[in-house]
RODO-2510 file (C-alpha; in nm, 4 decimals, decimal comma):
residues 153
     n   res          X          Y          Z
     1     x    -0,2655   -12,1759    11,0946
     2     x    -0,1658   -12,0540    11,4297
     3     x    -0,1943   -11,6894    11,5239
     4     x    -0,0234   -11,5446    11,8411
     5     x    -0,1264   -11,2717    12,0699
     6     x     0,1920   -11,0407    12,1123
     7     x     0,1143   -10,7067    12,1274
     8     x    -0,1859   -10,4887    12,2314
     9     x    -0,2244   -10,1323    12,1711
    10     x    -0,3216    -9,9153    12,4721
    11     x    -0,4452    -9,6082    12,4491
    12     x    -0,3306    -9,3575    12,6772
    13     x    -0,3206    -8,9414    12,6561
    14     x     0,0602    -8,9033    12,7801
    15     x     0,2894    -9,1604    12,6614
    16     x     0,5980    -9,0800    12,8488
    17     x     0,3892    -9,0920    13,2114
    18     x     0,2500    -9,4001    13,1105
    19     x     0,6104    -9,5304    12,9763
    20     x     0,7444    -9,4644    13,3445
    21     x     0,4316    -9,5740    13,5415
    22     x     0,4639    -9,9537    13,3354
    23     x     0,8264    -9,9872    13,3857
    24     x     0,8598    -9,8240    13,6975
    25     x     0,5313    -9,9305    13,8833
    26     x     0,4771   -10,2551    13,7504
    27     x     0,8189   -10,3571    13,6072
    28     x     0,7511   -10,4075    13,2464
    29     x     1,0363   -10,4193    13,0298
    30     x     1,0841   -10,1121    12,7705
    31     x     1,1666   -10,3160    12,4375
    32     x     1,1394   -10,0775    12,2121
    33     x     1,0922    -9,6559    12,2471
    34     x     1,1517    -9,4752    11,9212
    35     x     1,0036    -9,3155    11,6041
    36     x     0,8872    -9,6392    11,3748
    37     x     0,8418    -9,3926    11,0867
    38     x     0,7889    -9,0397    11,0343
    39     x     0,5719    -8,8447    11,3745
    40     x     0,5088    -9,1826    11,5022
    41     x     0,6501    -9,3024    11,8119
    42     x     0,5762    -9,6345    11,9685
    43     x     0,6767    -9,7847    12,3541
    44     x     0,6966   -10,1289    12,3594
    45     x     0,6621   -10,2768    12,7009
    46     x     0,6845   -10,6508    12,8492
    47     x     0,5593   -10,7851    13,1451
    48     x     0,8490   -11,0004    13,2689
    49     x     0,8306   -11,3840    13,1502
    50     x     0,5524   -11,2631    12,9291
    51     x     0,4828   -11,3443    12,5697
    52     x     0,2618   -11,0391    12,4819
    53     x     0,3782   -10,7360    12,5656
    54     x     0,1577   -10,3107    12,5504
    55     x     0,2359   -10,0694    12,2821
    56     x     0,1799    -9,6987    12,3962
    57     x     0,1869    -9,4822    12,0494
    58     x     0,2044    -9,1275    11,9831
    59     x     0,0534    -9,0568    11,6724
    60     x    -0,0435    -9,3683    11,5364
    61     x    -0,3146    -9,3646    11,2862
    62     x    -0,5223    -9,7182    11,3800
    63     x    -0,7418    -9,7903    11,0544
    64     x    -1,0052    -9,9606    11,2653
    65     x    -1,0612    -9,6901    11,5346
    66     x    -0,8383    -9,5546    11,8069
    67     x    -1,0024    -9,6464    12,1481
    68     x    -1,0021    -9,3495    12,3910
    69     x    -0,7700    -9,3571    12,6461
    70     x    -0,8621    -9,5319    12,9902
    71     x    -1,1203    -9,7289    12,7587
    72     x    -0,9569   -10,0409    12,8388
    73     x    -1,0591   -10,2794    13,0681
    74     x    -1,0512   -10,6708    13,1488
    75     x    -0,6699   -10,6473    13,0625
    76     x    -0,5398   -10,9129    13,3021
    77     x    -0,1374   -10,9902    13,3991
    78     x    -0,1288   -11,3771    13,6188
    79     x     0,1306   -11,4444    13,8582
    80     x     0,1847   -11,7530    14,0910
    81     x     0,2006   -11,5897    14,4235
    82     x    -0,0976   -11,2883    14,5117
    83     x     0,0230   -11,1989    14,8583
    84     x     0,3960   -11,1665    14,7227
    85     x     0,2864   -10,9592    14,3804
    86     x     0,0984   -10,7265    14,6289
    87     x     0,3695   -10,6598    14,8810
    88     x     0,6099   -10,6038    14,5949
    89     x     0,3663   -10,4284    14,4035
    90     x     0,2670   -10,1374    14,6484
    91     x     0,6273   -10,1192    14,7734
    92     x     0,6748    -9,9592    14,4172
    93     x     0,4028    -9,7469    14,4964
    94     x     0,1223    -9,9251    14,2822
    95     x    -0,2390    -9,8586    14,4463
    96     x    -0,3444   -10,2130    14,3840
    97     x    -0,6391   -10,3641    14,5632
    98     x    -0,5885   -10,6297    14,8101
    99     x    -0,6213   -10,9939    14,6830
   100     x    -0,9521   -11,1368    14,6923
   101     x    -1,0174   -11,5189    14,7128
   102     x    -1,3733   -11,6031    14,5324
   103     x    -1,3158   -11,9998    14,5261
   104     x    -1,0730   -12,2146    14,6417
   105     x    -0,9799   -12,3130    14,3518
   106     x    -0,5968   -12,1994    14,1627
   107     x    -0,7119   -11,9148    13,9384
   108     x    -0,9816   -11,7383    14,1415
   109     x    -0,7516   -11,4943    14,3643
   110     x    -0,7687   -11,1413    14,1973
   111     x    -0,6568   -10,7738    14,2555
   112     x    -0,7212   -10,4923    14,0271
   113     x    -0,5277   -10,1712    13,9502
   114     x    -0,6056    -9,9013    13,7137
   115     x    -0,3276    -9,7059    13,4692
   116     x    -0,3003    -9,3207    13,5319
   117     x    -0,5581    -9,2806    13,1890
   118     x    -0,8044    -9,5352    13,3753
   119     x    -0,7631    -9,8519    13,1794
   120     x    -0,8133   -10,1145    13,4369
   121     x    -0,6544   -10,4336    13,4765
   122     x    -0,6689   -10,7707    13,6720
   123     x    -0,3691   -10,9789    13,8527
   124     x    -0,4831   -11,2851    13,8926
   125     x    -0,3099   -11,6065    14,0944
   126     x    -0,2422   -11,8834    13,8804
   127     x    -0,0193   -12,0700    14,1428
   128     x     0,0343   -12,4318    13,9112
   129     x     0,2468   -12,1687    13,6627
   130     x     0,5003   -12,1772    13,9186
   131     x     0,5701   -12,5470    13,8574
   132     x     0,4226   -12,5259    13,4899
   133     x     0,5348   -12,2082    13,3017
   134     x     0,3135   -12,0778    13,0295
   135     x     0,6141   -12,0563    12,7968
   136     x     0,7427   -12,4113    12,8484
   137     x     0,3804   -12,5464    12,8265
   138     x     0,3738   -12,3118    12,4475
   139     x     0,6857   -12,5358    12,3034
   140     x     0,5869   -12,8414    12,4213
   141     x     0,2740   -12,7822    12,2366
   142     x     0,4300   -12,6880    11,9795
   143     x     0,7216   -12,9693    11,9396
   144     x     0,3877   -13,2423    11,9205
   145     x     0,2181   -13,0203    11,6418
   146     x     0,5424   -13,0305    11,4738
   147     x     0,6077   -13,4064    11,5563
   148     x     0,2445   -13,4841    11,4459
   149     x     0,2753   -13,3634    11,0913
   150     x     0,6179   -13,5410    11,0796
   151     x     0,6162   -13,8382    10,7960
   152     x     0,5953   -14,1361    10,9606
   153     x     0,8882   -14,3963    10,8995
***
């Protein structure tokens, strides 16, 4: 059975401020903002060439518990190019911390922002998805799974 990670709730106090700060600050797309059923109204929001995107709700009854808002953190968004996401990034006025290297390595170049509730998140440089897209690296995954339960001729 496979099982994909789209959407994560996010709990924040004012959904319209954090609507604007995701698409405006950060450029998420807004997928979805509307009442899904009676006094309950989600935002859906993607992170461009993402496959998982936020949910902001207004009341949303969450049977397992409904974190507090700015209770998130560990969230993390990767992009290819640190330097470039920063400049870009605090041109739209995001106070984002400055990259930090910890190894040489591809993958261990991080900055960190917080949300206006608090939740925090990580950027992290993954320069190799520049050449090798997550997406593109999903379906071909996905085509041999297929191909391996194929009948054999």
């Amino acid at each position: 059975m496979d099982m994909t990670l789209e959407v994560i709730l996010l709990p924040v106090s004012d959904v319209d401020r954090a609507k604007e700060f995701y698409r405006d600050k950060l450029g998420f797309h807004v997928d979805l903002d509307g009442e899904v059923m009676e006094g309950v109204r989600i935002v859906q929001l993607t992170p461009p060439g993402s496959g998982c995107s936020i949910a902001l709700s207004e009341g949303l009854q969450v049977p397992t518990g409904t974190p507090a808002p700015g209770s998130y953190h560990g969230l993390q968004l990767c992009v290819t190019d640190a330097k470039a996401a920063y400049e870009e990034l605090t041109a739209r006025g995001l106070e984002v911390s400055e990259p930090q290297q910890f190894a040489p390595q591809d993958g261990a170049t991080f900055m960190y922002f917080k949300d206006p509730d608090g939740n925090g998140w990580a950027i992290q440089e993954y320069r190799r998805r520049a050449t090798e897209p997550l997406h593109q690296l999903l379906a071909d995954l996905a085509a041999r799974r297929e191909q391996e339960k194929a009948p054999q001729k």
